[in-house]
C-alpha positions, 0 to 999 in steps of 0.5 A: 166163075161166069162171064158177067162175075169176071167182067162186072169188076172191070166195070164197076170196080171204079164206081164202087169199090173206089168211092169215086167218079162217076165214069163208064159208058164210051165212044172213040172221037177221032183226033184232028192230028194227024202227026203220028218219069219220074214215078213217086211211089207213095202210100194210099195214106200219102195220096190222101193227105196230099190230095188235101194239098193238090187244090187252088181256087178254081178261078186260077184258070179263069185268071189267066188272061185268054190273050195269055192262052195259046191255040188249042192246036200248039196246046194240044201238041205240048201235052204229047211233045215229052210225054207220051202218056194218055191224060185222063181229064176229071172233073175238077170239082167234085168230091166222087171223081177226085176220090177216083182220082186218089185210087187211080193214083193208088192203082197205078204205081207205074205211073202209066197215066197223067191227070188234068182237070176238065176246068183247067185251059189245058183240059179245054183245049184237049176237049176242043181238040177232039170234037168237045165243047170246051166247057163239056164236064158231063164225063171223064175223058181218056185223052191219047195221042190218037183220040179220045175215050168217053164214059165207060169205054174210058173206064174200061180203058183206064182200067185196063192200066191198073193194078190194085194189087201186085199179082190182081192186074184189071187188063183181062176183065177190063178189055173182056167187058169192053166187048161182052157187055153192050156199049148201051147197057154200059152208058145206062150205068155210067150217066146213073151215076155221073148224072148224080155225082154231086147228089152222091159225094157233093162238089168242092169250092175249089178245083183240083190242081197239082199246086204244091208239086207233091205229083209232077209227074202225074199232073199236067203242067197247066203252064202248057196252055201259055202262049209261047 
C-alpha cells in the first residue's frame, strides 16, 4: 500500500463513502478566549429514522426576539462550561451535510463530538467568536475550546475521532493526510463539492435541530444562546 492509498480514505472517506457534507480543506482560527454524557448508542437505521425527527422550521432561531439572545462572549463560554467536546457546526439545511451528520453520529458511538447548525444562535455566535461573519455557512466548522477548524483541516480533524468499525480507527490516516497532502490540493476538493452541495443532494426547507431530544447529548442546547 502506498502513501496516497492510505490517506485518500481520511479524505474523502467523508464526501464519498458517507453521501454527505461537503467538508475538507482547513485553516486554525485562533480563539479570542483566553481562559484555559450520556451516550445512546443506536443503530445506523435508528440515526436515520430519528434524523426525520431532529428538524423544526428553520425560522425557529430567527423567532426568537434578538433582545432575547445574549452576547456572543457568554454564549460562546456555556457551550464549554459543562462540556468540553469539540462542536462541529453543519449546515443545517442541506441534505449532504446532515447525511454527514447521520454517519457522523454512526461513526462516533462514543460520543466524542456534539453537533449545531451553522443557522442556530448558537452556531452564529461560535462563528463570530472565532473570527467568522455570522451568517458565514460556506463550510463545516470544528468549533474547540481553543479555536477553529474549517474545510478539510476540520474533515481530517473530525475524522480523526472516528471509528467506522470496532478495530477500523480513521486517527492514523486522518493525521497522516493532514501532513502529506498539501493544504491547497486539499481546499480544491473541499470548495468542488461544497461549492455544489445543493446541485448534488438538494436543500430542505426546514433546518436541522435536536427537536425531540432523541440526541441530547449530542446536539447543542439551543437555549445556551438566551440572555440570562
Amino acid at each position: 500500500m502506498n502513501v496516497s492509498q492510505l490517506i485518500l480514505p481520511s479524505l474523502l472517506i467523508f464526501i464519498i463513502s458517507i453521501n454527505a457534507q461537503a467538508v475538507s480543506g482547513l485553516a486554525f482560527y485562533p480563539s479570542t478566549n483566553n481562559n484555559n454524557g450520556r451516550t445512546r448508542i443506536t443503530t445506523q437505521g435508528q440515526h436515520r429514522r430519528a434524523a426525520n425527527t431532529m428538524t423544526s422550521l428553520s425560522s425557529t432561531s430567527a423567532s426568537v426576539p434578538l433582545t432575547e439572545i445574549d452576547d456572543v462572549e457568554s454564549i460562546s463560554r456555556r457551550v464549554f462550561e459543562a462540556d468540553k467536546r469539540p462542536v462541529i457546526l453543519f449546515d443545517g439545511v442541506c441534505n449532504l451535510c446532515n447525511g454527514a451528520v447521520n454517519t457522523a453520529l454512526d461513526w462516533d458511538a462514543k460520543g466524542k463530538l456534539r453537533f449545531c447548525a451553522l443557522q442556530s444562535n448558537v452556531g452564529r455566535a461560535l462563528l463570530e467568536k472565532n473570527g467568522r461573519a455570522p451568517d458565514d455557512i460556506s463550510s463545516i466548522v470544528l468549533v474547540t475550546q481553543d479555536g477553529a477548524y474549517i474545510k478539510s483541516d476540520a474533515i481530517l480533524k473530525i475524522t480523526e475521532e472516528l471509528t467506522p468499525l470496532r478495530l477500523l480507527p480513521l486517527k492514523p490516516a486522518a493525521k497522516l493526510g493532514r501532513y502529506v497532502v498539501p493544504k491547497l490540493l486539499r481546499d480544491i476538493i473541499y470548495d468542488g463539492v461544497a461549492d455544489n452541495r445543493y446541485s448534488l443532494m438538494g436543500k430542505r426547507d426546514e433546518c436541522r435541530f435536536d427537536a425531540d431530544g432523541e440526541f441530547d447529548d449530542r446536539f447543542v442546547d439551543e437555549s445556551l444562546a438566551l440572555r440570562r
